[in-house]
C-alpha positions in Angstrom: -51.7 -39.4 -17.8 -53.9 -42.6 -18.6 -51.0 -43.1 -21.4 -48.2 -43.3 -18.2 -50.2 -45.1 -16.3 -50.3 -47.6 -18.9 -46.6 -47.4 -19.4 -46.1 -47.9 -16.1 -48.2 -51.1 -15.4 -46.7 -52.7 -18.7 -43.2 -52.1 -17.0 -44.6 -53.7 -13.9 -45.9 -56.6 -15.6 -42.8 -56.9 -17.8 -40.9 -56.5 -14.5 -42.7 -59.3 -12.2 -42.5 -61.8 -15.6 -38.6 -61.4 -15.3 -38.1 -61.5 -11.3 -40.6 -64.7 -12.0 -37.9 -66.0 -14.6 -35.4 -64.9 -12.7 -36.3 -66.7 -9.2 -37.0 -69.7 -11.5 -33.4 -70.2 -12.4 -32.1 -69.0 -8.8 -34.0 -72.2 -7.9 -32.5 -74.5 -10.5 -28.8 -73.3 -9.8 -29.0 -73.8 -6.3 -30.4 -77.0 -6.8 -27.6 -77.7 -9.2 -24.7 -76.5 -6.8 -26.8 -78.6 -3.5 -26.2 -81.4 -5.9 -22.7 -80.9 -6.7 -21.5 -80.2 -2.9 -23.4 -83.3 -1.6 -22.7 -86.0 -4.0 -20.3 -88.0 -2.7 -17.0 -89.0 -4.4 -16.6 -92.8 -6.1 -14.4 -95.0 -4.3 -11.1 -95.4 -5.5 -9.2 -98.8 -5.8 -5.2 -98.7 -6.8 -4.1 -102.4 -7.8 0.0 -102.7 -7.2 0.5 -105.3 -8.8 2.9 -107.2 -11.9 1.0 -108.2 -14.8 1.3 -107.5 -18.6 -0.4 -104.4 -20.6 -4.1 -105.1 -21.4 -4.1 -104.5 -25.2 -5.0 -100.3 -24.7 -1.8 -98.9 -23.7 0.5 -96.3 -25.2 4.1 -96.3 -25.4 5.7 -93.3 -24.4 8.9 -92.7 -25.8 11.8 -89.7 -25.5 13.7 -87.8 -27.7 17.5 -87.8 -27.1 17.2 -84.8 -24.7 18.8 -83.3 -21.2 15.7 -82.4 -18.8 14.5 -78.7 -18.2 15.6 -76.8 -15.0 12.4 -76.0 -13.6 13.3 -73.6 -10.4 14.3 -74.5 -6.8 12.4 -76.9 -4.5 12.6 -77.8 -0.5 14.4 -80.9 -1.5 16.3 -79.6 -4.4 16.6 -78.5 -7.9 13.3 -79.9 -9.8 14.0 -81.1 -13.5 11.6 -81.9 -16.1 11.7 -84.5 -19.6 8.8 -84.8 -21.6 8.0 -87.8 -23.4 5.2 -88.6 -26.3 2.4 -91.3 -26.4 2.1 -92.9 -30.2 -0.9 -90.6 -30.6 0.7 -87.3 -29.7 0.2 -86.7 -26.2 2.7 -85.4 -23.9 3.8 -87.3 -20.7 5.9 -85.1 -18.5 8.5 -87.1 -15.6 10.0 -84.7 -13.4 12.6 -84.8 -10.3 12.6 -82.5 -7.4 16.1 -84.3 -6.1 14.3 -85.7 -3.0 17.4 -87.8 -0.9 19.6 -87.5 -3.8 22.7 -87.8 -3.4 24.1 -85.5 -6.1 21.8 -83.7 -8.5 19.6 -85.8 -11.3 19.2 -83.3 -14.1 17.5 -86.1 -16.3 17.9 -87.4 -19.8 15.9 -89.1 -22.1 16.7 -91.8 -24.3 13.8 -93.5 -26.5 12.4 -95.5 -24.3 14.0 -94.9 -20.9 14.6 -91.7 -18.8 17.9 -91.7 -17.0 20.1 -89.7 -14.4 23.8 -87.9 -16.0 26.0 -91.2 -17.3 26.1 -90.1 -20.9 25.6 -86.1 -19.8 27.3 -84.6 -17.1 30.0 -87.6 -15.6 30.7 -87.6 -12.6 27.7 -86.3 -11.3 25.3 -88.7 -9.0 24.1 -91.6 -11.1 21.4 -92.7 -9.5 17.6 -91.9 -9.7 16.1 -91.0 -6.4 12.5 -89.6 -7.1 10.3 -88.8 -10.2 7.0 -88.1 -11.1 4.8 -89.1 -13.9 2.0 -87.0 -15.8 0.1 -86.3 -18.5 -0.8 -82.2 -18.5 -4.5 -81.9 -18.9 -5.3 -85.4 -18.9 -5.9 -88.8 -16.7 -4.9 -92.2 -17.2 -6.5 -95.5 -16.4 -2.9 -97.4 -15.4 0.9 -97.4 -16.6 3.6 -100.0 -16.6 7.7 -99.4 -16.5 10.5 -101.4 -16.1 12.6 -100.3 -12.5 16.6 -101.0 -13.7 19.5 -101.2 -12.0 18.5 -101.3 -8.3 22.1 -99.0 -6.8 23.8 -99.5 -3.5 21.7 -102.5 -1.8 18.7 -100.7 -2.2 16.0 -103.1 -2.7 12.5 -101.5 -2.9 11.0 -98.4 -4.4 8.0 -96.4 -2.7 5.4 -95.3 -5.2 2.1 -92.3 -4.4 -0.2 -92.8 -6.7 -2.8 -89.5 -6.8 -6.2 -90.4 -8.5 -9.2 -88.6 -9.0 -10.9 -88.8 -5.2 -7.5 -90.3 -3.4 -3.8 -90.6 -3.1 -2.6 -94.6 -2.5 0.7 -95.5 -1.6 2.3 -99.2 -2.1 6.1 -100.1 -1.3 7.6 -103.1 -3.5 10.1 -105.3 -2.2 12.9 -107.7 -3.5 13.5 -105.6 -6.3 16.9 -107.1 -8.6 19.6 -105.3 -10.1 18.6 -105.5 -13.7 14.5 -105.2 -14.4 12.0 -104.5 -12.4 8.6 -104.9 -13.9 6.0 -102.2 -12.1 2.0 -102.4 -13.3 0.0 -99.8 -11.5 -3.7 -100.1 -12.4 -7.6 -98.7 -11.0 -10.7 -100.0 -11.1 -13.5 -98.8 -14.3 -14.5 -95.4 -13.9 -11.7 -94.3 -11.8 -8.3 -92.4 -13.0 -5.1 -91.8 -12.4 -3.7 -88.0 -11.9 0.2 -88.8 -11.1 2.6 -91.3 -10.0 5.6 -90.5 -7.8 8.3 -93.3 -6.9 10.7 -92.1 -4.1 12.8 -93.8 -1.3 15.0 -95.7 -3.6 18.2 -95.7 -5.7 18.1 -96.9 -9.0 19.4 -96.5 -12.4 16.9 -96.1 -14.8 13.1 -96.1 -15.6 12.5 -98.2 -19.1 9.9 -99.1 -21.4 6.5 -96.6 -20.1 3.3 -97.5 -21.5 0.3 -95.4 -20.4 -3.5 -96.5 -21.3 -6.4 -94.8 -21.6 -5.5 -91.3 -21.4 -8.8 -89.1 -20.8 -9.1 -84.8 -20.6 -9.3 -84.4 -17.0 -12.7 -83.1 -15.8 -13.6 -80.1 -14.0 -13.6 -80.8 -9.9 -16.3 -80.0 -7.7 -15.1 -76.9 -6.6 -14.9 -75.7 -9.9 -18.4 -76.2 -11.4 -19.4 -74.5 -7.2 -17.4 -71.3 -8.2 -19.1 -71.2 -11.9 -22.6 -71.7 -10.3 -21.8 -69.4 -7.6 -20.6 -67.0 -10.3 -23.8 -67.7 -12.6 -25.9 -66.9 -10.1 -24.5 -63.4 -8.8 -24.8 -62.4 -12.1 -28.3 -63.0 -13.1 -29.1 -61.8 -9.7 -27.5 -58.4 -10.6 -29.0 -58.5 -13.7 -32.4 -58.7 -12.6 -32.1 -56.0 -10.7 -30.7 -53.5 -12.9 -33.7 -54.5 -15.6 -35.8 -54.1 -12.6 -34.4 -50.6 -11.9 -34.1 -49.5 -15.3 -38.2 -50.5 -15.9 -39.3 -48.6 -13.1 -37.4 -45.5 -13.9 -39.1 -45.5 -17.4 
């Protein structure tokens, strides 16, 4: 009996250290995940503006390609053409057809991403709305050439989505032959995608991309981990708890 009783007071002992432990970390992880869910996010800043590339941007170039059918949309059949920084990384552009008068499959040509002229004739040859990413990463601005402006159109509406905020900007008085476009954001902020829509043109030339940087985990995220964390070592110190005891 004295042997048990020993047992059993080791257990305890051993038990209480861990719940200690245990209530320890609870602390820090909720401290952690207060953190998280109140900081607030940085203020973005989208310049529209013209301007040259800084000295860190990428060129993004095409290989002599027709775009992807990528399924059905609301506004039409979505395409997709994926280009390739000088380092490697992919840039994807993509159509959903959005007040197109035809449908823009997409084709890519070195340096410039197209509608059908040298593809399918016939078809629509304008360029009514595309998007611009980089899977998996962010980018700190990106410059292209708007060509062609088609059927007395004369601007181009471009979204641009960033880390903590979507900006939109419409440019005016664009010409028929090229249109130079330099979308850019403050230090420490980044760019997630840029849409152009609202316009006919013929052409998107000459992409250059700087700064590409892996996109980090949002809030959300690094919540549901904590929150995950937690439940765990939770369960866990109960069932060392209950598996102490019944020794």
């Amino acid at each position: 009996m004295p042997r048990v009783n020993q047992l059993r007071a080791l257990n305890l002992t051993q038990t209480k250290a861990h719940g200690s432990f245990s209530h320890r970390l609870i602390r820090l992880l909720l401290l952690f995940l207060s953190a998280v869910a109140i900081t607030p996010p940085a203020t973005a800043d989208v310049l529209f503006t013209g301007g040259l590339p800084t000295g860190n941007e990428k060129q993004i170039l095409f290989s002599p390609a027709s775009g992807q059918f990528q399924g059905l949309t609301p506004h039409g059949p979505s395409y997709l053409i994926t280009g390739f920084t000088s380092d490697g990384l992919p840039v994807n552009v993509t159509t959903n057809n959005y007040l197109s008068q035809g449908v823009d499959h997409l084709y890519g040509f070195f340096w410039e991403v197209f509608s059908n002229q040298w593809v399918y004739p016939g078809e629509d040859l304008s360029l009514n709305q595309l998007t611009i990413t980089m899977p998996g990463y962010t980018f700190q601005d990106i410059m292209l050439y708007v060509y062609g402006m088609l059927d007395n159109s004369t601007s181009a509406h471009f979204t641009v989505v960033t880390n903590d905020g979507t900006f939109e900007h419409t440019y005016q008085n664009l010409g028929p032959t090229y249109n130079q476009i330099f979308i850019t954001t403050v230090p420490g902020e980044s760019i997630q995608s840029v849409s152009v829509s609202n316009t006919e043109f013929s052409a998107l030339k000459y992409f250059y991309i700087s700064t590409p940087t892996p996109q980090a985990p949002e809030p959300s995220t690094l919540l549901l981990l904590g929150s995950g964390l937690l439940g765990w070592w939770r369960l866990r110190g109960r069932t060392v708890g209950s598996a102490s005891f019944k020794e």
